[in-house]
Wavefront OBJ file of the C-alpha trace (Angstrom):
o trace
v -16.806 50.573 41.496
v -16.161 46.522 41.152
v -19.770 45.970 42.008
v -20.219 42.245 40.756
v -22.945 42.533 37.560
v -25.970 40.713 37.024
v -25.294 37.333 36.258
v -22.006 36.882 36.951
v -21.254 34.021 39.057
v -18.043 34.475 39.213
v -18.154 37.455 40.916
v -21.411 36.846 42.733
v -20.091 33.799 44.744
v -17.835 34.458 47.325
v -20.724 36.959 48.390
v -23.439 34.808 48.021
v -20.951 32.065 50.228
v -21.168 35.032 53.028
v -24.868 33.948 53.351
v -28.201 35.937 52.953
v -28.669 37.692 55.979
v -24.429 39.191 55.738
v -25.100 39.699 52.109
v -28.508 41.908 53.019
v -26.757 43.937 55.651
v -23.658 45.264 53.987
v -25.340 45.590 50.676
v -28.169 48.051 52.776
v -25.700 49.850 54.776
v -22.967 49.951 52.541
v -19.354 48.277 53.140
v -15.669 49.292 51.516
v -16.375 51.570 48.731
v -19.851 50.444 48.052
v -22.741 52.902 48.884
v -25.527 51.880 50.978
v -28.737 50.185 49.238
v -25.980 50.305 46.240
v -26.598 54.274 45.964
v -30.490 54.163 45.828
v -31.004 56.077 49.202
v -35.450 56.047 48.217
v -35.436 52.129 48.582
v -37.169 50.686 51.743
v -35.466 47.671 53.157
v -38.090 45.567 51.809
v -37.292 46.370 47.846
v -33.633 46.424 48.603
v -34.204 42.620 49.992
v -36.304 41.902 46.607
v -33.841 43.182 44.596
v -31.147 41.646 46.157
v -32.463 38.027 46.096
v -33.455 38.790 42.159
v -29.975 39.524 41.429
v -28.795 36.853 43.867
v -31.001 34.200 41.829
v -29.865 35.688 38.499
v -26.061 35.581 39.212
v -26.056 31.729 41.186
v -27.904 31.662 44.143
v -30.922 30.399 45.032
l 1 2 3 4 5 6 7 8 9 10 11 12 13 14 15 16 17 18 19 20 21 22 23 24 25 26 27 28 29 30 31 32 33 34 35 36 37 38 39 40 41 42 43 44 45 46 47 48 49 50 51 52 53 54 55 56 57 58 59 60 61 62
């Protein structure tokens, strides 16, 4: 569904621009076509955050 891949900056950095905390929200609750915690409904907020700021670090963030 267009979700950006691991690793690609490209993709990765007009949402990693939006900042951490935007990022975190509409990746948990789901915005547009994308599915809340990106269709893992068993994820607690905390391992959504992890896993978020691993692929955030792997694609160009920091």
């Amino acid at each position: 569904m267009n979700s950006p891949q691991l690793g690609d900056k490209k993709a990765w950095t007009p949402l990693i621009a939006e900042g951490q905390i935007v990022i975190t929200a509409h990746g948990f609750v789901g915005v547009r076509a994308m599915p809340s915690k990106g269709g893992r409904a068993d994820l607690t907020f905390n391992q959504f955050s992890d896993t978020l700021n691993y692929m955030v670090n792997k694609s160009g963030g920091d």
